[in-house]
Structures are given as C-alpha cells and as structure tokens.
C-alpha positions in Angstrom: 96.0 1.7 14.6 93.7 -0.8 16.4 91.8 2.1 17.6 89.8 2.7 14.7 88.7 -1.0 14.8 87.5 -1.0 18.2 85.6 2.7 17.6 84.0 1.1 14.7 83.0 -1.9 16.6 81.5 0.6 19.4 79.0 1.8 16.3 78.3 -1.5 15.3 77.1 -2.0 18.4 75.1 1.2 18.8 73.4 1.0 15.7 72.8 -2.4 16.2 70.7 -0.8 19.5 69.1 1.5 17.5 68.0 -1.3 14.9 66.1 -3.3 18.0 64.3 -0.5 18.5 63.6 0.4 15.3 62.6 -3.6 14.7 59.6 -3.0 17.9 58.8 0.3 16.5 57.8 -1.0 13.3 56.6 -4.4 15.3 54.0 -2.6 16.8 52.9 -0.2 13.9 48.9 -1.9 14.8 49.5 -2.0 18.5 46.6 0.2 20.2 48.4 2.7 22.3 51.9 2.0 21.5 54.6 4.6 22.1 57.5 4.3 20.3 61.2 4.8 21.2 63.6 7.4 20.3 67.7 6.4 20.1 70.2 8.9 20.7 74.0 8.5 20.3 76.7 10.2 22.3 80.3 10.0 21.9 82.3 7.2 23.7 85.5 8.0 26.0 88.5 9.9 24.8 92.0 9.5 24.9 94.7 12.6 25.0 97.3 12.4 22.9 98.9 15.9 24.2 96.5 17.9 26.6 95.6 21.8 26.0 98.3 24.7 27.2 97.8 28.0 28.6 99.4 31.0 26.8 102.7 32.1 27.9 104.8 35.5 27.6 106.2 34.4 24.0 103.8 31.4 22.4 100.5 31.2 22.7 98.2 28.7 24.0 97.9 25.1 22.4 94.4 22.8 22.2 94.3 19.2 23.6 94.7 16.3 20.8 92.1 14.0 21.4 91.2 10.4 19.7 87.8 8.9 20.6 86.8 5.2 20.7 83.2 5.1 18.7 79.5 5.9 20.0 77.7 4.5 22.5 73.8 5.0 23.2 72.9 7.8 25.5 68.8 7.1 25.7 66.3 5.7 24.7 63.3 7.8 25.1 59.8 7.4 24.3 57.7 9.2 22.6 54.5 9.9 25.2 52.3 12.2 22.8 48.6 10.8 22.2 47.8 9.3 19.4 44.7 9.1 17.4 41.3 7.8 18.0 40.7 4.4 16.8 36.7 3.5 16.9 36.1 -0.4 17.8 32.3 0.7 18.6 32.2 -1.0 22.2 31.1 1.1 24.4 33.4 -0.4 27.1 36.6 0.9 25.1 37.8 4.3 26.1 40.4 6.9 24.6 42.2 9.2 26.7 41.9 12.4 24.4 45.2 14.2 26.5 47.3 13.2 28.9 47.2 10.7 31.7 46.5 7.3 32.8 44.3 4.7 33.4 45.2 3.3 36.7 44.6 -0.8 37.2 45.7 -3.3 39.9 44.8 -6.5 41.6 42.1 -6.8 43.8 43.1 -5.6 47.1 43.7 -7.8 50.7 40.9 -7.5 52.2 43.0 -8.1 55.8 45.4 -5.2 54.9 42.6 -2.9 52.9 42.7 -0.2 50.1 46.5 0.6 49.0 47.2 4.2 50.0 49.9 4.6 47.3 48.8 5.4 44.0 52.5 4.9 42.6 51.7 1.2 43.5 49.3 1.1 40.7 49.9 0.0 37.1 49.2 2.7 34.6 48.0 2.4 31.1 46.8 4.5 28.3 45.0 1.2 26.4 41.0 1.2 27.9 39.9 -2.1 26.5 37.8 -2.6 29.7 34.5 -4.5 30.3 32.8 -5.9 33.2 33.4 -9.9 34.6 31.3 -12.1 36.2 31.2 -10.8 39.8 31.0 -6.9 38.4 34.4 -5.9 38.6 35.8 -3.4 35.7 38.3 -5.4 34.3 41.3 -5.4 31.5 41.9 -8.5 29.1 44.8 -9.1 31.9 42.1 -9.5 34.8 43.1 -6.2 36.5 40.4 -4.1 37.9 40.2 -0.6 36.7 40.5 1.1 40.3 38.7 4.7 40.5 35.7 6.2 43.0 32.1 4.8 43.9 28.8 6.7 44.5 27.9 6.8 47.7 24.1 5.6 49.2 22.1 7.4 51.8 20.2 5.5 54.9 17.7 3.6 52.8 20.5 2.2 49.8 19.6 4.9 47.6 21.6 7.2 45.4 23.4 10.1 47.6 23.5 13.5 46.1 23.6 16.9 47.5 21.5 19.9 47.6 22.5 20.8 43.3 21.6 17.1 42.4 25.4 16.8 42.1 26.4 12.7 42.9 28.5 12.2 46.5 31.5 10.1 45.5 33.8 7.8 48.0 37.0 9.4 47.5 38.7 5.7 48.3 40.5 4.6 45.6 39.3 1.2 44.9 38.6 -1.1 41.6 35.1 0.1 40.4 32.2 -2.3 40.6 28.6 -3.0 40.2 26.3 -1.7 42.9 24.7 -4.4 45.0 20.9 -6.1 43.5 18.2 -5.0 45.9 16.9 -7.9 47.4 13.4 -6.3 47.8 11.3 -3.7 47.3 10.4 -1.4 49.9 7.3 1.5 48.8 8.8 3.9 51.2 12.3 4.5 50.5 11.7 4.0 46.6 14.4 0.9 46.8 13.1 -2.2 43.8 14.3 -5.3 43.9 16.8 -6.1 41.4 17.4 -2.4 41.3 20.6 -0.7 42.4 21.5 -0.4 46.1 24.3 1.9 47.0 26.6 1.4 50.1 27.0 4.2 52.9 31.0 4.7 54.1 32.8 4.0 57.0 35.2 6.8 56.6 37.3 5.3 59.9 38.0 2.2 58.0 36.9 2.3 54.2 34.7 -0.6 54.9 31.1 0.0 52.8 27.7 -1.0 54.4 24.6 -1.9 52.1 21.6 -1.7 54.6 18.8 -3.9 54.6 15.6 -3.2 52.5 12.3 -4.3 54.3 13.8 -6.2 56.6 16.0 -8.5 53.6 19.7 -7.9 54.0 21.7 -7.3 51.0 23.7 -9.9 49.2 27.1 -8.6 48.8 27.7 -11.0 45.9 24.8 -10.1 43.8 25.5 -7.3 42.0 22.9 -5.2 40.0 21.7 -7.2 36.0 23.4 -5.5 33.3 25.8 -5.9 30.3 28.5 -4.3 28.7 27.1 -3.2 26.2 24.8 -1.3 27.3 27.9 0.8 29.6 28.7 4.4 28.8 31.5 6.4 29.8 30.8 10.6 29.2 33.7 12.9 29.1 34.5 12.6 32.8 34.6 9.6 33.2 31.3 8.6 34.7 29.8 5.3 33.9 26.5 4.7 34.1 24.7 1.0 33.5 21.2 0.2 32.2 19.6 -2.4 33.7 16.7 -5.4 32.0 14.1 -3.2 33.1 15.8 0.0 31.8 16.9 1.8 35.0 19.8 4.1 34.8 22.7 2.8 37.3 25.5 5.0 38.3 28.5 2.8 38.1 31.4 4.6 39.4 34.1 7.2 37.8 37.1 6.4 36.3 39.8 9.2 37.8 43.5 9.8 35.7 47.0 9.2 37.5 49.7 11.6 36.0 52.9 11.9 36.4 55.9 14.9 35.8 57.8 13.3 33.6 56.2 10.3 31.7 59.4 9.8 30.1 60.7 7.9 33.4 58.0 5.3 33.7 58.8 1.8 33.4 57.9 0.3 30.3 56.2 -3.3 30.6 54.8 -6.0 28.4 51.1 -5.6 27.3 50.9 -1.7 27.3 51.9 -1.4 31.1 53.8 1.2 32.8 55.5 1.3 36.3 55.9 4.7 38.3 59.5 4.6 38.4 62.1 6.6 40.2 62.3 9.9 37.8 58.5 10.0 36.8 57.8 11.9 40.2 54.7 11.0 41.9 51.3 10.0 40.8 48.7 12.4 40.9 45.3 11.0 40.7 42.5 13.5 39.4 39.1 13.5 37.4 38.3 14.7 34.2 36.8 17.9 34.8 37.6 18.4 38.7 33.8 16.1 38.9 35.5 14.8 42.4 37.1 17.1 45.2 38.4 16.7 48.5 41.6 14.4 49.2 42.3 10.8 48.3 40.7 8.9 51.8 42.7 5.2 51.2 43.9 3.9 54.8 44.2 7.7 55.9 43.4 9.5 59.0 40.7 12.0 58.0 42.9 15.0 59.9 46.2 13.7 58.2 47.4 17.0 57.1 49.6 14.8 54.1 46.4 13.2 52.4 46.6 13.3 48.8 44.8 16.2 47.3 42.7 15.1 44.1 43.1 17.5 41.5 41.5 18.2 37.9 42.6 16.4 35.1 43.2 19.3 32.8 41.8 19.3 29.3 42.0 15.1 29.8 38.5 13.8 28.8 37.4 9.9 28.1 35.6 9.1 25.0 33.9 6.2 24.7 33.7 3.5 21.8 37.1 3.7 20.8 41.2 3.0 21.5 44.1 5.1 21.0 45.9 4.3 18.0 49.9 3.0 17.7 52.2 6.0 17.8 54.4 4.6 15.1 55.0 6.8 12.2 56.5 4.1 9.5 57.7 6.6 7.1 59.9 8.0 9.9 61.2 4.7 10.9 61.6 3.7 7.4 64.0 6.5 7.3 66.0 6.3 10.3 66.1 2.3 8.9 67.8 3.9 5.9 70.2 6.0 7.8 70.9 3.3 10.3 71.5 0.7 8.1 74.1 2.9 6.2 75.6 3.8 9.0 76.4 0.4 10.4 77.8 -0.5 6.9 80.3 2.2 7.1 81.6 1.1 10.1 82.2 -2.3 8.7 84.3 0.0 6.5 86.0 1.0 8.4 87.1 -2.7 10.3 87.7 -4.1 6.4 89.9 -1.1 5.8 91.7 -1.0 9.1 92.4 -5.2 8.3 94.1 -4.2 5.4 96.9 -1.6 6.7 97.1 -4.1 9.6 97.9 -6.7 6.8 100.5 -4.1 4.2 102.3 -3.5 7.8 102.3 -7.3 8.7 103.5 -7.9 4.9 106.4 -5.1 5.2 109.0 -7.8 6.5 109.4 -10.4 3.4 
C-alpha cells in the first residue's frame, strides 16, 4: 500500500522540478536573449507483480502485471529558436537574425599564442558589445569579442585585392582597433592619427605594423574613435569613423555554430559552453565574406586546419538585442497544469494516510 505514497512523492518531486524552471522562465521574461527550458516527465521504475506468458497448446498467452513508482524528469531542454529584435539604438548592440553565436574569450597568453580550438571559446547570442580603453571589442563581462583583422600591405595601408575585396587574417583573435599612425608620409598616403594596418607572419601569427617615415608605430595607440560612431552591416564588418571623419575598417565579427545547440552548457550571464553532445564548433561569416581555413597555431600544410564556412542565411543587425524567448501565456499555463498536478499527488499521500490509518484502527 506504501507504494502509492512513495509514487506520489516521486511527482512531487518532479513537478517540483518543473516549477524551478518554470520560476526562471518567467524570471527572465525581460532578459535579452534568454532561452527558456522545456520539462519532460518519464515514468519511474516498475515492479512485476506476475511477468508476461507465451501461448501454449490449450491457454493462451498472459500480459505482465506491472505497478510503477511515480515520474521522474527525463530533460530539460531548451528552447534555441531566435527571438525577436529588440532596438536599444546603439550602434555597438547586435542581433543575430538566425542561427549562431557570438564567440568571446579572454585575452590570449601572449607566450602560448592564439587558441587553436574554437570549442574553447564562450558563445553567446547577447551582442551588447562596445569598445574599452586600449580598443579591444569587449562584453559588459570584459571578454573580447574574438573574430578576423584586415590585413596591411608594405607601407601600413589597407590590403585588398585586384576586385577591391578587403584581405582578412584568418587568425582567430579578439578584434581591435588598428594602430594610430604616428606620421604622415606623402608617398604611401599613410596620416598621422590615421589607421595603420599590420602585415602577418603566417609562421607564427605575430602582426608587424611598419614604420611610417622613419617613426615606428606605437602598438598601444590605437586609431581616435568612439562607439558610437561603430557600425556593423549584415556581415559582420565593422567599420570606425575617426575625429577627422576617416572610414576605419575594424575587423569582422565571424559565427561559431554548433549541431546540436541543445547540448551546450548553459552558464550565468547569457553564456554557453561547447559541451560534449553539441558536436564541434564551426566558425563562419555571414555571407561566406572570409574563405580559406582557420590559420590559429597551425601549420599552413596541415591537411586538418579548420575550414571556415558560410554562415547560412545568419546576418548581424546593428542597433539592437534579441529579445527573451519566454512566452508568459505558455508558462502561465503549464503553471496551471503543474500546480494541479502537484496537488493531486498530495492526494493521493492524504488518501493513502488514511487506509493506512482504517487498517491500523482494524484491531480495537
């Protein structure tokens, strides 16, 4: 008889479960780029009270007799589809209109170099970026936003190729302002105060600024310009304006993806860990804008280099977050339902209490 008790204590306990995450659902109805999670039950363990019999040459066959103890939770899922656009009008906040992820992380050692693991980044779908004091494309946390730099030719200037198409350092590494000229120089076009972009070392990563008219470059003083006057186009190109009005390319922000988004680690502050069934990160740009393979701490003939792909129909719009995922007429529903259903199983432990007590009060 004390079976019932302890199967309706197993649902207490379940929808108890299902209550907490109803509780952070609703918690977070204003929280930009929340996804909220999704409780399923499953039934508990079984026991046989007579098991199942084959058919013999006079009776037929017989079904197993089964009693279960309660529920327990199977999952808790989460539910990974975008939600909407949210304007804050700063320029420096981006939407991820599809799928994927910003990819942020600490600076990196500069005596071990660039991390060639992209599953050792922190994702997030929240772009409430802007730029600190030394350049760096940083979160509210401090982490730098880590996608690709333009590339500079001999005399510091912008590198493009024969369409007018930018050459991009396929390095992974947290995007920064280009270096402040430190002169001028008439013959290479280079200003002071302007930008002045590095040339690669693909051997090593290391970037090079060279010297303009003789003055070399200041690694630490990085091109005048301000937040607010970023902006981010669909691909994920930033470009800066400078006092005196000059267009800076910036860098461009790539997208990690994953298989199944459903097996990231969930952390505080809108942070996610590449965990063990998400499957590898693939890092790509909105619109395929940058090709070849991921160069981080890589031998340019490694035949296993990471391939950068497209990011589907991903694109980045600017002046605006994505929007909680919480639908509170759906969780005022399941609320409903849970609530009910964790009273009936207290029902079920005051009922079982009382033919406990009519057998106890059998013997007078």
């Amino acid at each position: 008889m004390t079976g019932s008790m302890y199967a309706a204590i197993a649902g207490l306990q379940t929808h108890m479960q299902k209550m907490n995450v109803i509780g952070n659902n609703i918690a977070n109805a204003n929280t930009y780029g929340f996804k909220p999670g999704v409780t399923s039950f499953s039934e508990s363990m079984y026991t046989s009270i007579s098991n199942s019999t084959a058919g013999g040459t006079q009776y037929g066959g017989t079904n197993a007799s089964q009693i279960g103890y309660g529920s327990q939770v199977a999952s808790i899922d989460l539910n990974m589809s975008g939600g909407t656009y949210a304007p804050t009008g700063i320029n420096s906040n981006l939407y991820l209109n599809g799928n994927g992820f910003f990819m942020v992380g600490p600076k990196p050692d500069e005596d071990v170099g660039y991390e060639p693991d992209p599953n050792n980044l922190t994702l997030k779908r929240v772009g409430n970026f802007f730029l600190d004091s030394d350049g760096y494309l940083v979160d509210n946390n401090g982490y730098c936003v880590y996608g690709f730099m333009p590339q500079g030719d001999a005399n510091g200037n912008l590198s493009k190729d024969a369409d007018g198409n930018v050459q991009w350092d396929t390095c992974l590494r947290p995007i920064r302002l280009p270096v402040s000229a430190p002169a001028s120089d008439a013959n290479t076009g280079v200003k002071e105060g302007g930008a002045l972009y590095p040339t690669l070392n693909p051997d090593d990563n290391t970037l090079t600024w060279p010297d303009v008219d003789g003055t070399a470059a200041d690694e630490d003083k990085r091109v005048n310009v301000q937040s607010v006057n970023l902006s981010v186009d669909k691909n994920g190109v930033i470009t800066a304006v400078t006092q005196d009005n000059q267009a800076v390319t910036v860098g461009i922000i790539p997208i990690g993806s994953v298989i199944n988004p459903n097996g990231l680690t969930k952390e505080s502050d809108g942070y996610y860990r590449a965990g063990n069934n998400a499957g590898d990160v693939v890092v790509g740009t909105c619109g395929g804008t940058v090709v070849g393979a991921l160069n981080n701490n890589t031998d340019v003939d490694d035949t296993e280099r990471i391939v950068l792909t497209g990011a589907g129909k991903t694109q980045i719009l600017s002046g605006g977050l994505e929007s909680s995922k919480t639908d509170v007429a759906t969780e005022f529903a399941d609320l409903i339902t849970t609530q009910r259903g964790f009273q009936a199983n207290t029902k079920i432990i005051t009922v079982t209490d009382e033919m406990l007590s009519d057998l106890v009060s059998m013997k007078r």
